[in-house]
C-alpha positions as CSV (number, residue, x, y, z in Angstrom):
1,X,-4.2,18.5,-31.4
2,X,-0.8,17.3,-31.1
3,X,0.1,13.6,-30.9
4,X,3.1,11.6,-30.9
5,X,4.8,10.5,-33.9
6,X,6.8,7.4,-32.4
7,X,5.4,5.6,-29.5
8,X,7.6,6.3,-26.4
9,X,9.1,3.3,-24.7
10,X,8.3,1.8,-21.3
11,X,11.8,2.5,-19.8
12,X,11.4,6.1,-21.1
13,X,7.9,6.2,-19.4
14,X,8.7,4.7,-16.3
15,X,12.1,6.9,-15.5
16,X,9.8,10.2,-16.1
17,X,7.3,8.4,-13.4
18,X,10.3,7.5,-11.1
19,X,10.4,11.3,-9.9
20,X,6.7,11.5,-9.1
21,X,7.0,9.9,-5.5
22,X,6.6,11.2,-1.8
23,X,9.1,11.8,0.6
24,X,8.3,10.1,3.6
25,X,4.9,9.2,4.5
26,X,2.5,10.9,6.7
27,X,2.2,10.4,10.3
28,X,-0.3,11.2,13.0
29,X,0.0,10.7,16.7
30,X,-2.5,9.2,18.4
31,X,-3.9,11.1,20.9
32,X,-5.0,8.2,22.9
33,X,-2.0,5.6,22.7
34,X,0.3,8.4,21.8
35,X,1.8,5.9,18.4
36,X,3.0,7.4,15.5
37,X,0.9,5.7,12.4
38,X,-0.2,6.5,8.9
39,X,-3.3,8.4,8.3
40,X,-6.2,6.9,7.5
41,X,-5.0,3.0,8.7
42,X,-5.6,0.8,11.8
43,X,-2.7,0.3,14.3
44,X,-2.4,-2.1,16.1
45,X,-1.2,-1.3,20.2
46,X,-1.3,-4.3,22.9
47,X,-4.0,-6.8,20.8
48,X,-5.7,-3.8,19.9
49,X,-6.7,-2.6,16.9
50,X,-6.8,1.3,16.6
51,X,-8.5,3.9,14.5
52,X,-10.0,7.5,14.9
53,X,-9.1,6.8,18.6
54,X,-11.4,4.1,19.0
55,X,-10.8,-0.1,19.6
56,X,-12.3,-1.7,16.8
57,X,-10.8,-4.8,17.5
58,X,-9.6,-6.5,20.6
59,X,-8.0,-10.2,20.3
60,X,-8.9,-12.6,23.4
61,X,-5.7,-14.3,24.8
């Protein structure tokens, strides 16, 4: 098995990880408030909290 013979630096490691990133993140539209938001995170719409189309939270005024 192959293995290093100097130990590679942190700048060295962390500009080969720099290229390992997304684009722009994924979005959904909700079907019932019709807001773009991430997948798989709450939203919150009018002191509501969404997610899966459902209120999970409401805040009283």
């Amino acid at each position: 098995m192959a293995h290093p013979k100097r130990k590679k630096s942190r700048s060295k490691r962390d500009k080969r990880r720099s290229n390992i990133k997304l684009l722009k993140p994924l979005l959904k539209k909700c079907f019932l408030t019709k807001k773009k938001h991430l997948y798989h995170h709450a939203f919150w719409q009018n002191n509501n909290l969404y997610y899966k189309g459902k209120i999970i939270f409401s805040k009283a005024k």
